[in-house]
TIZAKE-534162 format. One record per residue: residue number from 1; residue in three letters; x, y, z of N, C-alpha, C, O in turn. Coordinates in steps of 0.2 Angstrom, whole numbers. Layout:
SITE  num  residu    nxx    nyy    nzz   caxx   cayy   cazz    cxx    cyy    czz    oxx    oyy    ozz
SITE  NUM     ALA      X      Y      Z      X      Y      Z      X      Y      Z      X      Y      Z
...
END
This chain:
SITE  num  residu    nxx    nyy    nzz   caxx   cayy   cazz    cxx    cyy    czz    oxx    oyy    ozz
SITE    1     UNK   -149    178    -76   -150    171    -75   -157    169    -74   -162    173    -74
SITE    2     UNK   -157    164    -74   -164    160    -75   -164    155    -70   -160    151    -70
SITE    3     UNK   -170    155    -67   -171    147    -61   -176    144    -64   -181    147    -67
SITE    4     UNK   -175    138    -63   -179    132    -66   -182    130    -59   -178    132    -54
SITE    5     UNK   -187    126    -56   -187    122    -52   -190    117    -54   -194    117    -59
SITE    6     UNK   -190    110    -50   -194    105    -53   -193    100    -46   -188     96    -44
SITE    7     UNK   -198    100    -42   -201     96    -39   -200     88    -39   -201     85    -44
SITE    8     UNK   -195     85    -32   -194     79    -35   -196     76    -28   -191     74    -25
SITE    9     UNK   -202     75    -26   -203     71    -19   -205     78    -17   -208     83    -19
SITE   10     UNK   -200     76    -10   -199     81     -4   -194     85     -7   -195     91     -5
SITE   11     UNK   -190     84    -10   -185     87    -12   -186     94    -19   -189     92    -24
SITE   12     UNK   -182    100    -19   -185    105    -22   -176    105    -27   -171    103    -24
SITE   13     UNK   -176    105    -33   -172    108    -37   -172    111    -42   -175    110    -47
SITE   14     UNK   -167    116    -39   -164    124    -43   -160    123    -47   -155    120    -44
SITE   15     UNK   -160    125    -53   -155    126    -57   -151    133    -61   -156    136    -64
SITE   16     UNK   -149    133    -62   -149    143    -61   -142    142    -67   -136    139    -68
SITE   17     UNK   -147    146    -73   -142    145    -82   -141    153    -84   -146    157    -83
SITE   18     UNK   -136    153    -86   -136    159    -90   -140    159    -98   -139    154   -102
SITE   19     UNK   -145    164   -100   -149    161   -106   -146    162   -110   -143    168   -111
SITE   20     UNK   -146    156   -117   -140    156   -122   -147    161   -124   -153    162   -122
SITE   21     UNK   -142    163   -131   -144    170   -135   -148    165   -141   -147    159   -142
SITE   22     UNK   -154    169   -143   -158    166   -146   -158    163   -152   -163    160   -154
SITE   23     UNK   -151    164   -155   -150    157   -160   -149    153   -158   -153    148   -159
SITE   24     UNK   -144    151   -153   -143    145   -151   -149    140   -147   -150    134   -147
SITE   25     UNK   -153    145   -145   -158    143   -142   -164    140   -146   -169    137   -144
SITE   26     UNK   -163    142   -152   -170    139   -158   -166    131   -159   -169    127   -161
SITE   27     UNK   -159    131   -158   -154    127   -161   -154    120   -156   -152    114   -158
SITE   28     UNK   -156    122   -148   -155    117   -144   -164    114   -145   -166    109   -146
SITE   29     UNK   -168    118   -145   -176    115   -146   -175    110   -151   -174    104   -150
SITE   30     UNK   -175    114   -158   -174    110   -163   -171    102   -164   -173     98   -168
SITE   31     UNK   -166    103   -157   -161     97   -157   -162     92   -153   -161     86   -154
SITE   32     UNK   -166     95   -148   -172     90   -144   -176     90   -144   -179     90   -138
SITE   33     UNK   -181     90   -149   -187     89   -151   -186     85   -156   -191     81   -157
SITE   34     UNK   -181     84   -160   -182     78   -165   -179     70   -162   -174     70   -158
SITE   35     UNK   -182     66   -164   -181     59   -165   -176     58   -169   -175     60   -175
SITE   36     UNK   -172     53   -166   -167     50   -170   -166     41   -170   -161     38   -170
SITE   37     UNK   -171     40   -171   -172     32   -168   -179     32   -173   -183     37   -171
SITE   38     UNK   -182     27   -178   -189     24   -178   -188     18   -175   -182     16   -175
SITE   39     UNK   -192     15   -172   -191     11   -167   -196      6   -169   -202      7   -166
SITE   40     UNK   -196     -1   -173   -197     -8   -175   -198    -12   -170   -193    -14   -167
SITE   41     UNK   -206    -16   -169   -204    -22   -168   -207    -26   -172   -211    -25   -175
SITE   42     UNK   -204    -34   -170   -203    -39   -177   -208    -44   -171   -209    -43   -165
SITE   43     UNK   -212    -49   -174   -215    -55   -171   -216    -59   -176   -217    -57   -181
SITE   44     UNK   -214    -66   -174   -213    -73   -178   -221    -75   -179   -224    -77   -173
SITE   45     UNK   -224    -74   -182   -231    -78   -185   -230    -86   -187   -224    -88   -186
SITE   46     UNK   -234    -90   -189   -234    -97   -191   -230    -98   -198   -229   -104   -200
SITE   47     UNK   -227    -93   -202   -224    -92   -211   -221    -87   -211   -217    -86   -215
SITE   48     UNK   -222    -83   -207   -220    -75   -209   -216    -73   -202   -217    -75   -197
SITE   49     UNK   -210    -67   -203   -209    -65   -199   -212    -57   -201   -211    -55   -207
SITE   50     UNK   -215    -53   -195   -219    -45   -195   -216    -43   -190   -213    -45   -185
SITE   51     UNK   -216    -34   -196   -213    -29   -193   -220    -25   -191   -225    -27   -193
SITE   52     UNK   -217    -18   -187   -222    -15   -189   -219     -9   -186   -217    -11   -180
SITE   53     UNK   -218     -1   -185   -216      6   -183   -220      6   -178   -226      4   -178
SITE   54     UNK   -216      7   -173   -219      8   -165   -222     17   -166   -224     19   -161
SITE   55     UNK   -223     19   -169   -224     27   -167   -228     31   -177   -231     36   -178
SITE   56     UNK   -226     25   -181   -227     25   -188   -231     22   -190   -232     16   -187
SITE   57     UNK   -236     23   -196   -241     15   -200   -236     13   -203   -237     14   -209
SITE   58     UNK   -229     10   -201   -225      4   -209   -226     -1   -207   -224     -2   -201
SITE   59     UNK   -227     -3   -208   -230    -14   -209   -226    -16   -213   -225    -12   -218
SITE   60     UNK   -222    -23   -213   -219    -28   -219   -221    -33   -215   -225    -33   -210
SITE   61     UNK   -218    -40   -219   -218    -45   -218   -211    -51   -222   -212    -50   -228
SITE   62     UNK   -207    -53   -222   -204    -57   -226   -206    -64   -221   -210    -65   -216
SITE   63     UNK   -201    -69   -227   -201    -78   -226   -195    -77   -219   -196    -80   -213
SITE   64     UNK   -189    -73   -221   -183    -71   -215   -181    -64   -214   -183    -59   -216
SITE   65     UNK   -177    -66   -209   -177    -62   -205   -172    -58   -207   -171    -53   -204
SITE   66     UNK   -167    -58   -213   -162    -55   -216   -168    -51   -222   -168    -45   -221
SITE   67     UNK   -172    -54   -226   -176    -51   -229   -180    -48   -225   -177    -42   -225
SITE   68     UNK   -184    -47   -221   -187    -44   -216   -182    -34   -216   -183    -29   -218
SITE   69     UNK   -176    -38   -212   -172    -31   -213   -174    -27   -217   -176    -22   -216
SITE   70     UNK   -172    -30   -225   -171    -27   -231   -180    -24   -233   -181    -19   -237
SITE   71     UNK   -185    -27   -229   -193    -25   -231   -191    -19   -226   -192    -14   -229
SITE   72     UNK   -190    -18   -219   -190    -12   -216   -187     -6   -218   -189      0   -217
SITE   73     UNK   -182     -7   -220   -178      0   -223   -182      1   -231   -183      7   -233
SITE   74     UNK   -184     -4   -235   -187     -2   -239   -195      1   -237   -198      6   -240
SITE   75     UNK   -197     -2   -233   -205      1   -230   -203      7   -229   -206     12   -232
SITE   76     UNK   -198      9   -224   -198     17   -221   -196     18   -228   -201     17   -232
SITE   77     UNK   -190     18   -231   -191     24   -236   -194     26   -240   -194     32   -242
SITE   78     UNK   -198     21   -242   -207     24   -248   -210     29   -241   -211     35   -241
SITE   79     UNK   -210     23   -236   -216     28   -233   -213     38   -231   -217     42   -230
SITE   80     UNK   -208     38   -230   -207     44   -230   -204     48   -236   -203     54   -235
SITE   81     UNK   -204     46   -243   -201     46   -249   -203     55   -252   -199     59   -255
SITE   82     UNK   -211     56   -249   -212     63   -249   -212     66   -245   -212     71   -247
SITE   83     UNK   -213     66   -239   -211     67   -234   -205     73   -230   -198     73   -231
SITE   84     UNK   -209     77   -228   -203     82   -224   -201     77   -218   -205     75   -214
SITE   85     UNK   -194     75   -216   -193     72   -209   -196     73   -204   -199     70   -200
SITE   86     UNK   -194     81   -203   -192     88   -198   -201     88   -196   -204     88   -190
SITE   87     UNK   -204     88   -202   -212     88   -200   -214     83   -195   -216     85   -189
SITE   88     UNK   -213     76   -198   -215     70   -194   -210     68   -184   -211     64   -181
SITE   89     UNK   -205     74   -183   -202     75   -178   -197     70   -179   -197     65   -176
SITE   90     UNK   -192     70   -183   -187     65   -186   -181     71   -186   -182     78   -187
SITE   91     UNK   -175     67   -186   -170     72   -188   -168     70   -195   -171     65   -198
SITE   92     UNK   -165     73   -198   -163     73   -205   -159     65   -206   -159     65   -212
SITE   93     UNK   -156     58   -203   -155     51   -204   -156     50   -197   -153     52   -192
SITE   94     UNK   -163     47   -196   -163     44   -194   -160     36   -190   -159     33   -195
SITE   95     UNK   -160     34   -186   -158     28   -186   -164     22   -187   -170     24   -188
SITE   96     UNK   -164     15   -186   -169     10   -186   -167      4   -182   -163      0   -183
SITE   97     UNK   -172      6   -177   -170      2   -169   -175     -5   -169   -181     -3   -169
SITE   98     UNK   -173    -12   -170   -179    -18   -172   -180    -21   -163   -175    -23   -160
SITE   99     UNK   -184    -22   -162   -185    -27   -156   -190    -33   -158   -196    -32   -160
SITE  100     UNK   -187    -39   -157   -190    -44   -157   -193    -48   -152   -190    -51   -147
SITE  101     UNK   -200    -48   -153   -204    -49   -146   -205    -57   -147   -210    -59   -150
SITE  102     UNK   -200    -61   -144   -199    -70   -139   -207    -70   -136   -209    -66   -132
SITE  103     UNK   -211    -75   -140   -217    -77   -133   -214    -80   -130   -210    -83   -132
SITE  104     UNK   -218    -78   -123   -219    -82   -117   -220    -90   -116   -226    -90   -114
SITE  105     UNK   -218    -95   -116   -222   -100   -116   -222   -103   -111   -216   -104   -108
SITE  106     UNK   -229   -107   -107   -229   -109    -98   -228   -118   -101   -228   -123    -97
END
């Protein structure tokens, strides 16, 4: 058995695992250590609506926001076109998560 502790305030917690055998165990790293989400956000400019990879250099731009989509899925995939996933901490399909950042206005 194996104990873990991890300090959480005043409070102490134990976790007590039987350790998997060491395939399984290159197979759970493996499996949380990769991303599975690139993660987009979009802003309306004065002509353009921009993309840009929170975590990646892909940049687009279109006129809309339906082309816009179509500029991000084509930007990742050049941009990773040679590319090992696995390298960049991606899992083999990724998914593509866009958040659109609303200004503030007073």
């Amino acid at each position: 058995m194996v104990e873990f502790s991890s300090p959480k305030g005043e409070t102490e917690v134990r976790i007590l695992v039987d350790p998997p055998s060491p395939r399984s165990f290159d197979k759970i790293c493996y499996n949380t250590s990769m991303k599975t989400i690139i993660q987009f956000t979009i802003q309306k400019g004065d002509k353009f609506y921009t993309a840009h990879a929170n975590d990646f250099p892909i940049f687009t731009q279109a006129e809309t926001l339906d082309e816009l989509v179509k500029n991000i899925q084509e930007a990742t995939d050049l941009h990773f076109s040679d590319e090992n996933l696995s390298e960049n901490g991606l899992g083999s399909t990724p998914s593509l998560l866009v958040n659109f950042e609303i200004p503030q206005y007073v």
